[in-house]
N, C-alpha and C positions, 0 to 999 in steps of 0.2 A: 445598516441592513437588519431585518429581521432575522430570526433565528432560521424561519422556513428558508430563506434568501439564500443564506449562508450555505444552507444544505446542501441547495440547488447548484450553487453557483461551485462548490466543492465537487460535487458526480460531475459534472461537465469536465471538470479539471482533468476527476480521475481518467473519466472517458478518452479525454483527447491526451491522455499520455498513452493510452494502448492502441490508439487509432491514426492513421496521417489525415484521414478525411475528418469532414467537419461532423458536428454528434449528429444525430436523427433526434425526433421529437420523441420516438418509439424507444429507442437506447434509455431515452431518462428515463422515461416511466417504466420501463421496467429493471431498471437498477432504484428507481425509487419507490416501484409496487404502485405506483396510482394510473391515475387515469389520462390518457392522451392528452385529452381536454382542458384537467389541471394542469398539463408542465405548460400544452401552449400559455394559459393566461400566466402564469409567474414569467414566461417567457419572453412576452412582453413588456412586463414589470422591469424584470432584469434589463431590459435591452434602452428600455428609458433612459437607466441610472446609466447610460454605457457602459454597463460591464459584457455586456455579450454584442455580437450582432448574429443578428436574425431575420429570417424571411422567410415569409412561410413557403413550406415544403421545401426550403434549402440547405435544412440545418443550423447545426448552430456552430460558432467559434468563438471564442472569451476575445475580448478588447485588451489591449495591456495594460488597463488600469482595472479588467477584470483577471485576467492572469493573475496580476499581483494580490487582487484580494483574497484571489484561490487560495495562493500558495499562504498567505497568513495563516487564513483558517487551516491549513496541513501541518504549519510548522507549530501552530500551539498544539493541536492535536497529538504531534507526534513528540513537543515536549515533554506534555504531561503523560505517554507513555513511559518516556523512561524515566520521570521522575517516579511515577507510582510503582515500576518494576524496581530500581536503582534504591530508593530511599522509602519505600514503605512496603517493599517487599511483597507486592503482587505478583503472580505470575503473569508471563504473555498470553497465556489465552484468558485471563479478567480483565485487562485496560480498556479494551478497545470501548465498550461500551461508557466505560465512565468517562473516558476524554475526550467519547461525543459529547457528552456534556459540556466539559469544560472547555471546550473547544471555543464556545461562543462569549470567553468571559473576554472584555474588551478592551481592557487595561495593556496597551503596547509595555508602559513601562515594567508592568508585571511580568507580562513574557520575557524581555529582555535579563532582568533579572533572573529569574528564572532559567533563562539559558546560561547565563555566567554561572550559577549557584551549581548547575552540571557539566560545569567547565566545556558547553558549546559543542555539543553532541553534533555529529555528522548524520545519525541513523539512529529510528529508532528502536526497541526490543525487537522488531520484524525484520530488520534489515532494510528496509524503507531509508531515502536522504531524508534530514531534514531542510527544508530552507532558510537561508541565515534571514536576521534581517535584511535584507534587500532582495531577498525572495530570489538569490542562485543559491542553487544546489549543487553538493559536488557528487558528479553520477560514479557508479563503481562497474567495472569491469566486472558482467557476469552471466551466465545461460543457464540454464534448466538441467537438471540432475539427467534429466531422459534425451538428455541431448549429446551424453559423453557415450564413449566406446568403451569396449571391453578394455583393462587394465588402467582405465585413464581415473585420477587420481582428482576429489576436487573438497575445496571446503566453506561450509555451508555457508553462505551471507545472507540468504533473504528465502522468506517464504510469499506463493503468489497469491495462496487461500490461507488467510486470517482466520478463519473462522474458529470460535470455539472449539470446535468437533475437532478440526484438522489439528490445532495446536495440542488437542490434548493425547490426539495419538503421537507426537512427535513427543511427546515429554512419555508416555508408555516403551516407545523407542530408543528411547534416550539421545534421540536428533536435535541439536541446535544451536543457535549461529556460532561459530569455529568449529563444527564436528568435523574433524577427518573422515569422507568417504571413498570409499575406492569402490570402484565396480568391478567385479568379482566374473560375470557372464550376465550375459540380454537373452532372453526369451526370445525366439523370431516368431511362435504363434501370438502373443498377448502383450510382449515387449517388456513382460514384467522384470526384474532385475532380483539380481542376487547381488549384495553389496557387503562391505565390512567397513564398520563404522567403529575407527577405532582399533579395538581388539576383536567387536563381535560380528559375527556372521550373521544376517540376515534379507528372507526374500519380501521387497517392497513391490507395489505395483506401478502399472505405467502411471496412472491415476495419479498417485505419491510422487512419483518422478517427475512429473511435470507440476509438480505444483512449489519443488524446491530450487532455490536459486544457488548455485555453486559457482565457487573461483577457481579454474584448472592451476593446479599448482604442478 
């Protein structure tokens, strides 16, 4: 596969893990920023190699030999996250962009190594599974910070927005993956939270609350 292929055939993936229906042609392109136009012809391309099936105006659903290839490209992706956060000391909001990169290097046996050399990571810096080789993943038990009640108690595993931006006010916070949170009181006008994390007391918004994944302890 090409590197554009790859891309492609990765947003589908992500898609159909937050979705039960099959993707729209409209869902890529705008998780991909292009044009209607472009995903159908790569859409076609894909559905050649079998990795999708496709019809037009049906959507799309990956093949299980496009499945598989999804989850490849996520599990080197999410590798080389915790190799560059674990062993060269990047933070989580710098990986993401460079292990798009490396995402498409195509050496199985590298990856492989590569997972043993991090003693076979389940997750990565985000709290993300990773896929082992044979592309299961093992899921964790967990819901949305904006989803607990008042006194319920939970600790952090996963974030839903990646983004730079978000990550960096989680690290101004001092939020991330194992923080102790406790919900402290909800807001019933704006649902914003008062939470203590840890030792410290502070007000987060629903906005933030829903973008954090917690394990009720």
């Amino acid at each position: 596969m090409t590197f554009s292929e790859e891309n492609y055939l990765k947003t589908i993936y992500h898609l159909t893990t937050i979705s039960d229906s099959e993707v729209s042609t409209n869902a890529i392109a705008e998780k991909m920023e292009t044009k209607a136009s472009s995903v159908t012809d790569m859409l076609k391309k894909l559905a050649e190699k079998d990795l999708i099936n496709y019809k037009k105006y049906q959507g799309v659903s990956l093949t299980e030999k496009g499945s598989l290839s999804a989850k490849m490209i996520v599990r080197k992706h999410r590798l080389w996250e915790v190799f560059l956060v674990e062993k060269l000391d990047f933070s989580w909001d710098e990986v993401h962009d460079i292990a798009e990169q490396l995402e498409h290097i195509k050496s199985e046996k590298l990856i492989n190594k590569l997972d043993d050399f991090l003693d076979n990571p389940t997750e990565d810096p985000h709290g993300d599974p990773i896929p082992n080789a044979n592309g299961q993943i093992i899921s964790v038990e967990k819901q949305l910070l904006s989803e607990l009640n008042e006194n319920q108690t939970g600790i952090c595993v996963g974030v839903k927005d990646t983004s730079s931006e978000f990550l960096k006010y989680l690290n101004k916070q001092e939020i991330a993956l194992g923080s102790k949170i406790e919900i402290l009181s909800k807001e019933t006008f704006d649902m914003s939270l008062k939470i203590k994390v840890e030792a410290r007391e502070l007000t987060i918004s629903n906005k933030i609350a829903s973008n954090l994944f917690v394990k009720i302890v």
